[in-house]
C-alpha positions as CSV (number, residue, x, y, z in Angstrom):
1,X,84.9,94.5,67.5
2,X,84.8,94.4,71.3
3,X,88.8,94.6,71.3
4,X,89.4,96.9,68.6
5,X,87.2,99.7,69.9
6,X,87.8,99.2,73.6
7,X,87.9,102.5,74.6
8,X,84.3,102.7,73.7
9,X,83.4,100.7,76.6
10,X,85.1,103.5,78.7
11,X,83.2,105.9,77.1
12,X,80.0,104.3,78.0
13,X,81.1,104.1,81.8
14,X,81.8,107.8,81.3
15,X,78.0,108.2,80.1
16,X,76.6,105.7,83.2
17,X,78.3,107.7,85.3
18,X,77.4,111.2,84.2
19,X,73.9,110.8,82.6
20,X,72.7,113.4,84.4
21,X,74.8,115.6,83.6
22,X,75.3,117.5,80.2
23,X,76.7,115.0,77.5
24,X,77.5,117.1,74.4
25,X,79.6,115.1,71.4
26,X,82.4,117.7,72.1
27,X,82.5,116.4,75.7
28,X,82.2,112.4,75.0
29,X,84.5,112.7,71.8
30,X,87.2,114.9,74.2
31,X,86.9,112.2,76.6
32,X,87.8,109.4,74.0
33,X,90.5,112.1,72.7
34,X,89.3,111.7,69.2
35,X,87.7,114.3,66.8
36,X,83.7,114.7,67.1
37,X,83.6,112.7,63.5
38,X,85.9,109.7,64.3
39,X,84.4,109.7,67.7
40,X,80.6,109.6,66.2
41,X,82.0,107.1,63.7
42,X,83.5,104.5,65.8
43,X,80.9,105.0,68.8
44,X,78.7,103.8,65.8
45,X,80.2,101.3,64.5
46,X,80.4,99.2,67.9
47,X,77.2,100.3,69.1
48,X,74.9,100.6,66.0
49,X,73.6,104.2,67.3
50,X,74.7,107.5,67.1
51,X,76.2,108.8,70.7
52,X,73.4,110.9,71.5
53,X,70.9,108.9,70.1
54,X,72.3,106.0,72.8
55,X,72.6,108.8,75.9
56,X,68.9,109.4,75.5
57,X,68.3,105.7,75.1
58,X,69.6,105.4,78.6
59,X,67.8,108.2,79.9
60,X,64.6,107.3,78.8
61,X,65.5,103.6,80.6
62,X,66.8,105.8,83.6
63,X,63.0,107.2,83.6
64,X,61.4,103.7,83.4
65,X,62.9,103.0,86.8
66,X,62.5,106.0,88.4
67,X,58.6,105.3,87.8
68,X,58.7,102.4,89.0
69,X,61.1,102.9,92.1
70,X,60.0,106.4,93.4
71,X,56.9,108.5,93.6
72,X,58.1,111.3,91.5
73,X,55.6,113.1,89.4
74,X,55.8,112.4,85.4
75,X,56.9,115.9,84.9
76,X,59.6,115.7,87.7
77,X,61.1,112.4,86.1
78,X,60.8,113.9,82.9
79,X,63.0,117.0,84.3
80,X,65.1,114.8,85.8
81,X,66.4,112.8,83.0
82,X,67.2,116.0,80.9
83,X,63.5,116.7,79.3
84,X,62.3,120.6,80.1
85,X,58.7,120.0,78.9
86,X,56.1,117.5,80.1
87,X,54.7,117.2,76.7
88,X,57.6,116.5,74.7
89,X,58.6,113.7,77.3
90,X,55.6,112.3,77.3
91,X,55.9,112.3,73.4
92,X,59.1,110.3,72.9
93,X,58.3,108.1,75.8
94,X,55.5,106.6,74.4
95,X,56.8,106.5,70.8
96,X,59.7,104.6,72.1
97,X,58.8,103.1,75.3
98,X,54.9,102.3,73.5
99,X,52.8,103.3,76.2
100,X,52.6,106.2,78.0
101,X,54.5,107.1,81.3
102,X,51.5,106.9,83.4
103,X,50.5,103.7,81.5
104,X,54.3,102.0,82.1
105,X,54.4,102.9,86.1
106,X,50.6,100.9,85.9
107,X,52.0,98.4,84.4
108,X,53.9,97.0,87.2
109,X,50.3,95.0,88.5
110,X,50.5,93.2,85.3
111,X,53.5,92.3,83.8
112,X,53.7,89.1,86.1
113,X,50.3,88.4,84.9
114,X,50.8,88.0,81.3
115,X,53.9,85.8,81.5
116,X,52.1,83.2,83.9
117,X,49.3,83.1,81.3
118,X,51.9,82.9,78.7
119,X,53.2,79.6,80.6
120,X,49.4,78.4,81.0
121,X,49.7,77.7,76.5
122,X,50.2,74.4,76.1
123,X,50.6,73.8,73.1
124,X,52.4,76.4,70.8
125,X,51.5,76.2,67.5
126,X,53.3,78.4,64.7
127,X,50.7,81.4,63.3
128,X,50.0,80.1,59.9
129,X,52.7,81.9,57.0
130,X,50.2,83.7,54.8
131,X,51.0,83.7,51.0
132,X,52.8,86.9,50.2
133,X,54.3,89.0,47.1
134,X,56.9,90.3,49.4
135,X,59.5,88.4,51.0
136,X,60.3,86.3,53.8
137,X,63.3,86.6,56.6
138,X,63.9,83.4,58.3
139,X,66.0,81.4,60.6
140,X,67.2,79.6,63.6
141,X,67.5,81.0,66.9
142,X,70.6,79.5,69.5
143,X,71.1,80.5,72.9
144,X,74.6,80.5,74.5
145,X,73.2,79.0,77.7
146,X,70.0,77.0,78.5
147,X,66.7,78.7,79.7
148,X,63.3,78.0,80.7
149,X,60.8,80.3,78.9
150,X,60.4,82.3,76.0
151,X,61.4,84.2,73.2
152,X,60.2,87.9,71.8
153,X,61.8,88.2,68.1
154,X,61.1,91.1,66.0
155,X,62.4,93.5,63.2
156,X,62.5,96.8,64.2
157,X,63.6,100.0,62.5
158,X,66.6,101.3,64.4
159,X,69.1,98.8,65.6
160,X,67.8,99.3,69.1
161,X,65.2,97.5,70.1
162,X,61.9,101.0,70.8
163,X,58.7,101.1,69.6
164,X,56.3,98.4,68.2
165,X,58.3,96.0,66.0
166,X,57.3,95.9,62.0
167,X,57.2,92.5,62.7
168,X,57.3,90.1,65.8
169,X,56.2,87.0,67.5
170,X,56.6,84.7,70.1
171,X,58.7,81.7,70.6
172,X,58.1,79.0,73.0
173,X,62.1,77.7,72.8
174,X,65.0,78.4,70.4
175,X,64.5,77.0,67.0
176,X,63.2,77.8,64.0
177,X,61.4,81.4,63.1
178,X,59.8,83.3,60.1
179,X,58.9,86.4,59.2
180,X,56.6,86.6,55.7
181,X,55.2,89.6,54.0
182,X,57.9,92.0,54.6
183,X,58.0,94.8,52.5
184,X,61.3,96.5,50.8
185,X,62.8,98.6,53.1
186,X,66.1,98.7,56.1
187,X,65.2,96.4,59.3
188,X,67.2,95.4,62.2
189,X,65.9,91.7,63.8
190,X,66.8,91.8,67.7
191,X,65.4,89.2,70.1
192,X,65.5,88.8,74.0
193,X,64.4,86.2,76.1
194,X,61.8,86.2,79.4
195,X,62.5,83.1,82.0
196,X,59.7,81.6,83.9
197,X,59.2,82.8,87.3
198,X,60.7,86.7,86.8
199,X,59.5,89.4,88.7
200,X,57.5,92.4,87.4
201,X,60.6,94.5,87.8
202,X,62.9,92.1,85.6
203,X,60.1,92.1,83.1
204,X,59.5,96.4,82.8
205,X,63.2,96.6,83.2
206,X,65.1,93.8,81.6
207,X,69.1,94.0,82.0
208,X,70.1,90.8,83.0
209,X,68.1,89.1,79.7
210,X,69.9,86.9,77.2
211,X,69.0,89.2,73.8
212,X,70.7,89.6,70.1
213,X,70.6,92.3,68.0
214,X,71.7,93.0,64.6
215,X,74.2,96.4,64.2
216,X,73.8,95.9,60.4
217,X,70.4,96.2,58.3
218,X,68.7,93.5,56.9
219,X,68.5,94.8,53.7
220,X,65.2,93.9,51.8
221,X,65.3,95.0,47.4
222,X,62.2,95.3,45.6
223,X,62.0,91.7,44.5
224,X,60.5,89.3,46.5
225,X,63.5,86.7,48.4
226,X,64.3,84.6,51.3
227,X,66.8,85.9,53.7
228,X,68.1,83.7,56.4
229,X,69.7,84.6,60.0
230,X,71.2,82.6,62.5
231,X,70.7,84.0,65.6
232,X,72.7,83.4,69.3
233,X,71.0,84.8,72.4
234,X,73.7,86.2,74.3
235,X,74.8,87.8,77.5
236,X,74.0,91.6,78.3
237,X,77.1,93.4,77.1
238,X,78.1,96.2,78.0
239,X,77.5,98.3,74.3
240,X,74.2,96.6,74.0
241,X,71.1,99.7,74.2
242,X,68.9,99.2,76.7
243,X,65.4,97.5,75.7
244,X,63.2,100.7,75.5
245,X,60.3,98.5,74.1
246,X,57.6,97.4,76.7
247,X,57.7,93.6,76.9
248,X,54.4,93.5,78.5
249,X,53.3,95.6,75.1
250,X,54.8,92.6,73.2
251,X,53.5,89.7,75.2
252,X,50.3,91.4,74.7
253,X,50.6,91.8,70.8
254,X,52.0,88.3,70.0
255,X,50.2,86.6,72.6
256,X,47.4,87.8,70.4
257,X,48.9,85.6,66.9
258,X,49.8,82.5,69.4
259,X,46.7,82.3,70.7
260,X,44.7,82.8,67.4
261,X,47.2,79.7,66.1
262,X,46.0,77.3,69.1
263,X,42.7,77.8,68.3
């Protein structure tokens, strides 16, 4: 896939370096010389988003650094990466980022904090698979290179990984994973990894993270099944969406299940 659409990449480097700037379709699909449909096609094919839906992707991670780099106001960053109103950036912010802007810049004190005490567990038990009508989405996670820390695994709704997962946990090292009591409906399972010792920064702002994602939907029917994944932690590359979610959100949620499993 990386081959055949090539030209996507460029495309991408063409959004990098203009994201400031206005990024219509007609402008992105001109630049790739094809029509606005096979453009929005293809673009979606390799990336598993819509174009536009990926340029504000990488907007809204534009305005996660610049709150935690500079001392711009919320509304100023929010004018900045192409929002006109405070309350509407606010708005999808939090719905995609899963805390508010304010919230995120605070959580630079923290971050470091919750992966130490992640570090402090012991012994990792797996939460207890509860007994379920619906059905269950399992699997084996791999990593292409070795790495000391752990693993946040979800299913999400989009095939990027924003906003609270439908389902997620924690992993203490690649291996096995399960997901019960998962209702019919379209999921996308992505998965990134956070080493021991990473700064706050890495952690609010991960791009240098083995991850996975799925560009096609799980697909779960009405009757209750077992679906099964394998799964290989890879390099950044250069189609991948950013990580809008929070991972200190996530530590926070699963550390919640792992702990409640140790005890």
């Amino acid at each position: 896939m990386n081959e055949r659409y090539s030209e996507i990449d460029e495309v991408i480097d063409f959004i990098h370096e203009n994201l400031y700037d206005p990024l219509p379709l007609s402008r992105l699909a001109a630049y790739a010389a094809y029509s606005p449909y096979h453009f929005t096609r293809i673009f979606k094919e390799k990336t598993g988003l819509p174009p536009l839906y990926y340029v504000s992707s990488l907007r809204l991670q534009k305005a996660k650094d610049l709150l935690l780099r500079t001392n711009l106001s919320v509304r100023d960053i929010g004018l900045t990466v192409g929002q006109q109103s405070l309350g509407t950036f606010t708005t999808r912010f939090t719905e995609r980022v899963g805390v508010t802007p304010s919230d995120f810049r605070n959580q630079a004190q923290q971050a470091g904090e919750h992966l130490r005490s992640l570090q402090k567990i012991n012994d990792w038990q797996d939460p207890q698979l509860i007994s379920s009508p619906y059905s269950t989405i399992e699997g084996t996670v791999h990593a292409e290179r070795p790495f000391q820390g752990i693993i946040l695994i979800g299913l999400f709704a989009k095939p990027i990984p924003e906003g609270l997962p439908i389902h997620g946990t924690l992993l203490s090292s690649v291996g096995k994973f399960c997901f019960t009591g998962v209702k019919p409906g379209t999921y996308y399972l992505m998965a990134t990894t956070l080493s021991w010792g990473m700064n706050a920064m890495d952690i609010l702002i991960p791009q240098a993270t083995l991850r996975t994602r799925s560009k096609k939907p799980i697909i779960v029917g009405s009757s209750a099944g077992v679906y099964h994944r394998e799964v290989m932690l890879h390099e950044p590359r250069p189609d991948d969406p950013p990580i809008l979610i929070s991972l200190p959100v996530l530590m926070n949620t699963f550390m919640t299940k792992v702990l409640q499993a140790n005890d």
